[in-house]
MIKEKE-284512 format. One line per 10 residues: for each residue x, y, z of C-alpha. Coordinates in steps of 0.05 Angstrom, whole numbers, always signed. Each point is the difference from the previous one (the first is absolute). Example, Ala and Ser with C-alpha at 12.3 -4.5 7.8 and 13.67 -1.06 7.14 Angstrom:
BEGIN
+246:-90:+156 | +27:+69:-13 $
END
This chain:
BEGIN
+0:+0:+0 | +34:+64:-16 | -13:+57:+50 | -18:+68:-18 | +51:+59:+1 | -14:+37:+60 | +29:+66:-29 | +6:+34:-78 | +70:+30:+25 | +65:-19:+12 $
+64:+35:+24 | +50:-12:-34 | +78:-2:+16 | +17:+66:+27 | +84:+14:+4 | +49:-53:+34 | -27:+4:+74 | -65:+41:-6 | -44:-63:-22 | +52:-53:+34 $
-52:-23:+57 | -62:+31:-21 | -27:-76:-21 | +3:-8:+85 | -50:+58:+14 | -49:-10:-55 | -4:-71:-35 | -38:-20:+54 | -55:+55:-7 | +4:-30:-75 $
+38:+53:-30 | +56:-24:-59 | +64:+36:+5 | +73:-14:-35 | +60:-2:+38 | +71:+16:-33 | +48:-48:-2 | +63:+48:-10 | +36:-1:+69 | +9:-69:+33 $
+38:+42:+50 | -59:+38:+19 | -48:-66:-4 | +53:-30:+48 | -5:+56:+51 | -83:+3:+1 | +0:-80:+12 | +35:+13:+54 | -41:+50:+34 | -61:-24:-19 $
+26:-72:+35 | +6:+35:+57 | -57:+42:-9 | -48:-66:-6 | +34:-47:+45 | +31:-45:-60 | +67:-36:-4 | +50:+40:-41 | +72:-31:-23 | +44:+51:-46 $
+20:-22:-66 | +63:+38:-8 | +31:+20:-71 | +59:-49:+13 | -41:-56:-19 | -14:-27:-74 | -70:+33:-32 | -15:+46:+63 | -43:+46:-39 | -42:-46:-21 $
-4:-40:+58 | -15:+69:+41 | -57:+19:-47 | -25:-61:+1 | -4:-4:+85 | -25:+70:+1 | -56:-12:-44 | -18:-63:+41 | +0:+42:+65 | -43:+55:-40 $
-56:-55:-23 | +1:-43:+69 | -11:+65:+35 | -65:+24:-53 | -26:-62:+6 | +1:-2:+75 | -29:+63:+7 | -56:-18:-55 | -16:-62:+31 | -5:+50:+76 $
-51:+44:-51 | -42:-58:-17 | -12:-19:+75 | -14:+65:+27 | -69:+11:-47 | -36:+10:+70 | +41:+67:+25 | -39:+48:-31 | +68:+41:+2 | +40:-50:-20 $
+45:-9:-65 | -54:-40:-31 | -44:+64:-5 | +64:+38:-7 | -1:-44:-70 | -79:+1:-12 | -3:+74:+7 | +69:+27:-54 | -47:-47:-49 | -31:+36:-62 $
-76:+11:+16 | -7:-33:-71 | +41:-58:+8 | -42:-67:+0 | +32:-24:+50 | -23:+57:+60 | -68:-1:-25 | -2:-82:+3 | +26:+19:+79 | -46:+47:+5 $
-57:-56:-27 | +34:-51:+51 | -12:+45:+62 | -78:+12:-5 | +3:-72:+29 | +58:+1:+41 | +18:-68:+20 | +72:-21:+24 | +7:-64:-43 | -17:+29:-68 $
+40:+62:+11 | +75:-43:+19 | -19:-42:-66 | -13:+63:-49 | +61:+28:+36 | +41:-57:-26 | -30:-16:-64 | +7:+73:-15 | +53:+52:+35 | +64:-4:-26 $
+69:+43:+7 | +28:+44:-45 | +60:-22:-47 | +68:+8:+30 | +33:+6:-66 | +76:+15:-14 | +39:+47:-54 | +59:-4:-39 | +25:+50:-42 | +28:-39:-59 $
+58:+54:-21 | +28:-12:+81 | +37:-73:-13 | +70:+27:+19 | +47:-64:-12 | +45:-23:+67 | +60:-23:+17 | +34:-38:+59 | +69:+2:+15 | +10:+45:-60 $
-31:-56:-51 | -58:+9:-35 | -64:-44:+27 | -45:-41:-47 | -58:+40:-36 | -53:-25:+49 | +37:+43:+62 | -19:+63:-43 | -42:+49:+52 | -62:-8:-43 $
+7:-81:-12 | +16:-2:+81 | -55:+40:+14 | -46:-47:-40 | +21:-58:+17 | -5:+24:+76 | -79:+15:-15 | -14:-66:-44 | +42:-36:+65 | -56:+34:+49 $
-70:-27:+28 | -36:+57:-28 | -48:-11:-60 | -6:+63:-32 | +29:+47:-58 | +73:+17:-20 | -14:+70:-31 | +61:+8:-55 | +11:+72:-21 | +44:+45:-40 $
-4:-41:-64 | +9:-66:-33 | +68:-39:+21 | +2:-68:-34 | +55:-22:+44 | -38:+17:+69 | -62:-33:-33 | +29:-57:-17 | +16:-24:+77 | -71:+0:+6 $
+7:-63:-34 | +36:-38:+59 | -59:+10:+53 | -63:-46:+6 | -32:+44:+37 | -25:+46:-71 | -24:-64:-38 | -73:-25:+11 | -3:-50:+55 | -44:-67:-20 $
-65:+39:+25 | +32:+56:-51 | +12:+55:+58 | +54:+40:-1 | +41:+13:+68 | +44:+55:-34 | -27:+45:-49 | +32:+40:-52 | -26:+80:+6 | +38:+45:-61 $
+1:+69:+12 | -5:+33:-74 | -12:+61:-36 | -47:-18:-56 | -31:-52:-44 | +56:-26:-45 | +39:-7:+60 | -46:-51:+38 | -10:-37:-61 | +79:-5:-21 $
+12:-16:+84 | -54:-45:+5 | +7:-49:-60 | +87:+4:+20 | -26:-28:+68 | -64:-44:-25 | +56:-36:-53 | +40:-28:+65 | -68:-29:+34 | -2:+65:+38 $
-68:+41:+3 | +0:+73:+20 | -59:+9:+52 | -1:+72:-2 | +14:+60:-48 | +16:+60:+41 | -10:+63:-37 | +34:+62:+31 | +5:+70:-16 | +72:+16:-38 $
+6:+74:+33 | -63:+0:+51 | +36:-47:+49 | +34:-8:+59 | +77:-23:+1 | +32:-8:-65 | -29:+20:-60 | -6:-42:-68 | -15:+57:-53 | -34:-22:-61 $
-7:+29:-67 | -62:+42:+28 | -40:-57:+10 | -50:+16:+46 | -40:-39:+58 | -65:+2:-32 | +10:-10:-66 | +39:-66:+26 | -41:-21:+41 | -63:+1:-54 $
+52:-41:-47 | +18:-52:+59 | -81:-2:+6 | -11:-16:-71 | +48:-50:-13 | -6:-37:+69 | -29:-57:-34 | +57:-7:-56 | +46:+9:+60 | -23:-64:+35 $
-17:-35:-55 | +71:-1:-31 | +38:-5:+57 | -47:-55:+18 | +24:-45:-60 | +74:+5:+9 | -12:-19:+63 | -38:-62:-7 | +67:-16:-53 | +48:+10:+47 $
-35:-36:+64 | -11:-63:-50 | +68:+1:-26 | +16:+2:+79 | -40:-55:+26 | -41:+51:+40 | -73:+4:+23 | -29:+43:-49 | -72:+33:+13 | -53:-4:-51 $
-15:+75:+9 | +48:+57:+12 | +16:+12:+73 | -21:+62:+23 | +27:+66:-25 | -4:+70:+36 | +1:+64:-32 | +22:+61:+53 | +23:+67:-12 | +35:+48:+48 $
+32:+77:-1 | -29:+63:+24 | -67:-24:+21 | -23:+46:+55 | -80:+5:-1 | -58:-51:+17 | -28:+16:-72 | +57:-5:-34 | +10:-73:+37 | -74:-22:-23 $
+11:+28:-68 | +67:-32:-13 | -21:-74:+26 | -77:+10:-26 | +20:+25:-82 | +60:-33:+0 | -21:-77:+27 | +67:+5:+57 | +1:-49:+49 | +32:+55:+41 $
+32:+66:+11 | +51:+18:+28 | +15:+53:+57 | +68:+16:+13 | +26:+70:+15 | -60:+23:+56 | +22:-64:+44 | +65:+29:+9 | -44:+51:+45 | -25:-54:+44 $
+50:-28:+56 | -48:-57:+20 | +24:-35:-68 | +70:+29:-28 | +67:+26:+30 | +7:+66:-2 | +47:+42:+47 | -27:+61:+33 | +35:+56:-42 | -8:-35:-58 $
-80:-14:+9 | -3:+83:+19 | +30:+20:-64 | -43:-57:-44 | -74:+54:+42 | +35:+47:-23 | +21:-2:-71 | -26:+33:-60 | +4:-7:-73 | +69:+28:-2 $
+27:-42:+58 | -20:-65:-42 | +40:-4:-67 | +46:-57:-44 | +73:+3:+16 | +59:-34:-30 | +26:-29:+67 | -18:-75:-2 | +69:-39:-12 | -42:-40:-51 $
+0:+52:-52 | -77:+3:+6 | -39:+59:+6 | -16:-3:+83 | -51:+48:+29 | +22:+33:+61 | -21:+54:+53 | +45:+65:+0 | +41:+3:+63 | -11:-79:+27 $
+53:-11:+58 | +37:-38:-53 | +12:+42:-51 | +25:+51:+57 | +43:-48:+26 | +26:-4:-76 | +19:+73:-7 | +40:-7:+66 | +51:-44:-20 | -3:+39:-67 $
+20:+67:+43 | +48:-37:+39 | +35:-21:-65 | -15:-74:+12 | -62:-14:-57 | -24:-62:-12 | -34:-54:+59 | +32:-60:+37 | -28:-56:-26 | -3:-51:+54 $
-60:-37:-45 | +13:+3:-71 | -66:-9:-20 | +12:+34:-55 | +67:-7:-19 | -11:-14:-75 | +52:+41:-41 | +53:-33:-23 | +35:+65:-38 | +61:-13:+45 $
-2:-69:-3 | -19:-61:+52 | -20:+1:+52 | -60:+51:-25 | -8:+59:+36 | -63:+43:+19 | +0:+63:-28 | -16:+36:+61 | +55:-29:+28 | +63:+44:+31 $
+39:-55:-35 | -29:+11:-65 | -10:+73:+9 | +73:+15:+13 | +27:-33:-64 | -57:+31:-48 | +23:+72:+26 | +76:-22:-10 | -25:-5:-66 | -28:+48:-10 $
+54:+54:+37 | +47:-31:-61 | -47:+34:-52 | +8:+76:-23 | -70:+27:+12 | -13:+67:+18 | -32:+15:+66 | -82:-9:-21 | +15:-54:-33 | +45:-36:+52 $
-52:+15:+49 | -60:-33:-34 | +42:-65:-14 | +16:+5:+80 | -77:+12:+21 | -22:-61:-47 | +57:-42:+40 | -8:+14:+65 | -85:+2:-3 | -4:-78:+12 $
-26:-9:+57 | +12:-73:+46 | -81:-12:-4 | +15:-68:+17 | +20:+17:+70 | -49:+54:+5 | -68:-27:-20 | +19:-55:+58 | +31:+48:+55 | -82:+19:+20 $
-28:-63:+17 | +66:-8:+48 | -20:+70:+32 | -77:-16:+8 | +21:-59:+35 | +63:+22:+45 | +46:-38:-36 | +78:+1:-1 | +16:+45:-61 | +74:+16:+21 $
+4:+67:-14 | -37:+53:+44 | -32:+33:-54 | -10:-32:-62 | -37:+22:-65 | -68:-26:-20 | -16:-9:-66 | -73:+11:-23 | -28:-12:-69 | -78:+26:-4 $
-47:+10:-66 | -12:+72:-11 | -71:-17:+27 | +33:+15:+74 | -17:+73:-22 | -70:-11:+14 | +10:-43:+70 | +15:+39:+64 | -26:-34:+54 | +23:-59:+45 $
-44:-53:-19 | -27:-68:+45 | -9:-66:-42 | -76:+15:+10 | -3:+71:-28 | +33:-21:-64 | -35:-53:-22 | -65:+38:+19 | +23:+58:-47 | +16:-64:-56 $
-74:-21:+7 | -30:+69:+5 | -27:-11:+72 | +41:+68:+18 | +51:+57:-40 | +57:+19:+23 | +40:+39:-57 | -14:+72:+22 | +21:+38:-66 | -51:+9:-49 $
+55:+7:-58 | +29:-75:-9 | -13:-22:-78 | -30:-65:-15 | +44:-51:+0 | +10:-11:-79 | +1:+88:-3 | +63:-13:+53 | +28:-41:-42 | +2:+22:-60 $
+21:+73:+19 | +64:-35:+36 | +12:-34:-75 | -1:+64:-33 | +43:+34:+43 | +51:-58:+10 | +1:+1:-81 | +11:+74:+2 | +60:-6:+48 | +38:-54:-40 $
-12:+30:-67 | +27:+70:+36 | +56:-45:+19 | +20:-27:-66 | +44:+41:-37 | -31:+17:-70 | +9:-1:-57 | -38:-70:+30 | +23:-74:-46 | -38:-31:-40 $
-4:-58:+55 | -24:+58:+54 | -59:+37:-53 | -23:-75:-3 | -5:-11:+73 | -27:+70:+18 | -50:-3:-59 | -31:-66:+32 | -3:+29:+65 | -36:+52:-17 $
-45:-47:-58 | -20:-45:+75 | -18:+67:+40 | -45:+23:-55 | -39:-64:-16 | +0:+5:+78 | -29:+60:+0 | -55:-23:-44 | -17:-61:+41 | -15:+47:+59 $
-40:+47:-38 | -45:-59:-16 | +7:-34:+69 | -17:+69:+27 | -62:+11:-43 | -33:-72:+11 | +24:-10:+75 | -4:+63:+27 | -58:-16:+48 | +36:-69:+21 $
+64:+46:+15 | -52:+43:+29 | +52:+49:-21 | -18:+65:-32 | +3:-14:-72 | +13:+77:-30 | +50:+2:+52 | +46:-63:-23 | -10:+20:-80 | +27:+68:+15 $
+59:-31:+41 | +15:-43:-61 | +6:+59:-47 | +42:+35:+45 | +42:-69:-6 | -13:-4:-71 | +21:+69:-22 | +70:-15:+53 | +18:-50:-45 | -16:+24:-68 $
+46:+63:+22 | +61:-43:+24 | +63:+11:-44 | +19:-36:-59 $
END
């Protein structure tokens, strides 16, 4: 019997640290959330506490021994679904308390959802029997799903030789997951790697089982269409079936952004809607080849596949409109849980500064170490800490994780690039070139910019908690959507997910765009800002790329004009309003250069 979702949302992975235990506060009140699997140092330090913290037997695993990160990830996300499951079962048995947990999980419900109006039904005649069986024919706990960013598979040595392919960060990190009792979702983002995707070969746990379940599901994280389809049959031809498409927002995001050529969320969200079908239905048959060809079960029917979409969400309509006209399973809620302690980890100074920021605070920076565009809020602890060693003529980070230590310009080992290490030779360099001062100094700003994110999108969830972080005052990093603008109040789990059903408001301005507006006005101005940074006369290679851009925005453009006009009352957004805002947008990009 497959239970009902209790909830349309989802929060997705938020930083290193900020989402790192949220699974522990909220699975249990049914609530899916992703957890990174970046810092096995981190992971290490939380089992600990949170050991100690519930009374359970802890043994380190120290980095001398063969495959500690995997073995670490794998023991933290034991302790993380042992202690859900402990506190869901504790839910389930306190239905009587009317101030118990159980209500605590009755009441966050949407009013809509089937399954609080078939409780609702249930208590008109209340008896104690029927109640504990609905309970456990139909409660369940939210997903305590896992991330790995597919570009972060840094290759390792030991005792200066190079280990086997399978100790790469990202293959350690999945085999630590697919090694773990939990059956749930590896999300993969930041594109398609074919090696990374091929480990997922080794583990049983993502083939169908002889009842064709799946204990480990596949979740891709991907910007349109084309790339589900090209992901999906790579996976489906190794007897591997992708259980969720995640669409996100390129620009209207949260952490690093994943630019397209101005393909925007609704537009790819109508496509994904469209060809769902052809989606499933291809994928369906490689699969059924490949499962044969392995000796596997095979189901007569395609497993189930999810459709979600997340990015710059921030209104109850806007969450009804985008799973209602758009068929998603769910949508996800990222940035406005970073204002609500109960479920993330976010440091005192750094939770002020997220109340009080405004557009300007909120903008896409050039300091991830990945080369990806990274959003960032001006003046994060951090970045301060950055300038410092800057001013004291010591740029660059220690880099006592090396997370992302993926540039091999100066050969192996690879270095970070916000490294002091790496830092230090690329201005060496650079002091050996004749440039005159302006010049030298923009080559030095682009150099010394990185930022040690790694360490810093951690550093708050060791704060929160009163954790050892060996320096007295280290820099947080912090990595929200530019929909923080419109967020500046302290939140509790139950006032947010009342404003996500509509039960109560609590964005004060009266200015925020809709959520595809939002978009589509960061687009224009991000294209604006890297056509004003290419130097003209532009390449043939560059008029092609900005002409498509701008070719996406417009037939965009047109696909919210006639969204606008047919859905305005659905929006139950004024529909004069959002035309005139598009020709605003419209006549912005006709009038960009070249």
């Amino acid at each position: 019997m497959n239970k009902l979702a209790p909830h349309s949302f989802h929060i997705p992975v938020l930083g290193i640290g900020y989402s790192i235990d949220t699974p522990v506060k909220v699975a249990h009140l049914g609530i899916s959330s992703v957890i990174s699997l970046l810092d096995d140092m981190l992971m290490e330090k939380l089992r600990e506490f949170y050991s100690r913290k519930f009374d359970l037997p802890y043994q380190a695993i120290s980095d001398k021994i063969e495959d500690f990160r995997a073995k670490r990830i794998t023991a933290y996300l034991n302790l993380v679904d042992k202690i859900a499951k402990e506190k869901f079962e504790e839910l389930k048995a306190t239905f009587e308390q009317k101030s118990s947990e159980f209500y605590k999980y009755i009441e966050m419900l949407q009013d809509s959802s089937q399954l609080k109006q078939k409780f609702e039904q249930l208590k008109q005649n209340w008896n104690d029997l029927d109640v504990r069986e609905w309970i456990q024919e139909n409660l369940s706990m939210g997903s305590i799903d896992v991330n790995i960013m597919t570009k972060v598979d840094k290759e390792n040595y030991r005792n200066h030789e190079k280990l086997p392919t399978e100790f790469n960060d990202g293959h350690a990190a999945l085999r630590g997951f697919a090694n773990s009792d939990l059956s749930s979702s590896v999300v993969l983002s930041a594109g398609m790697s074919p090696r990374l995707y091929n480990y997922i070969e080794a583990f049983n746990d993502f083939y169908p089982d002889e009842n064709f379940n799946l204990k480990k599901k596949i979740t891709l994280k991907v910007s349109d269409y084309r790339s589900a389809l090209i992901q999906g049959k790579f996976l489906a031809k190794k007897g591997l079936w992708v259980s969720e498409y995640r669409i996100e927002s390129g620009l209207n995001c949260g952490g690093h952004a994943f630019p397209t050529t101005g393909h925007l969320l609704g537009p790819v969200l109508e496509e994904m809607k469209t060809n769902r079908n052809e989606l499933v239905h291809q994928t369906f048959e490689l699969l059924k080849t490949a499962l044969k060809a392995k000796n596997r079960p095979c189901p007569a029917e395609p497993p189930e596949v999810k459709i979600t979409a997340q990015g710059g969400v921030g209104t109850a309509e806007e969450h009804q409109f985008l799973a209602d006209h758009y068929q998603l399973d769910s949508v996800g809620w990222g940035t406005p849980f970073l204002l609500v302690p109960e479920v993330v980890n976010v440091d005192e100074k750094t939770l002020e500064m997220l109340c009080e920021a405004k557009e300007d605070d909120l903008y896409i920076s050039n300091i991830s170490p990945l080369g990806v565009p990274f959003n960032n809020l001006r003046g994060n602890t951090k970045d301060l800490e950055k300038e410092t060693y800057i001013q004291d003529h010591k740029p660059g980070n220690p880099c006592p994780k090396k997370y992302a230590a993926l540039s091999n310009e100066f050969g192996e080992p690879t270095l970070c690039t916000a490294s002091r290490k790496y830092q230090k030779l690329k201005i060496e360099e650079l002091n050996a070139k004749e440039l005159d001062a302006g010049e030298y100094q923009d080559e030095f700003n682009k150099i010394v910019d990185k930022s040690c994110i790694c360490v810093g999108l951690g550093t708050s969830a060791l704060l929160v908690n009163d954790l050892d972080t060996k320096i007295e005052k280290p820099g947080v990093s912090i990595c929200p959507g530019p929909n923080m603008a419109y967020f500046s109040d302290v939140m509790t789990l139950k006032e947010i997910v009342d404003h996500i059903y509509g039960k109560i408001n609590i964005i004060k301005r009266k200015d925020r765009p809709h959520i595809f507006l939002k978009e589509l006005m960061i687009y224009i101005d991000y294209l604006k800002n890297l056509m004003g940074e290419t130097s003209m006369p532009y390449s043939e290679k560059q008029q092609i790329y900005f002409k498509t851009f701008k070719d996406n925005l417009e037939k965009g453009i047109q696909y919210y004009r006639d969204l606008y006009s047919n859905f305005s009352e659905k929006l139950k957004i004024k529909k004069d309003r959002l035309l005139e805002e598009l020709e605003k947008s419209e006549y912005q990009l006709k009038n960009l250069p070249g």
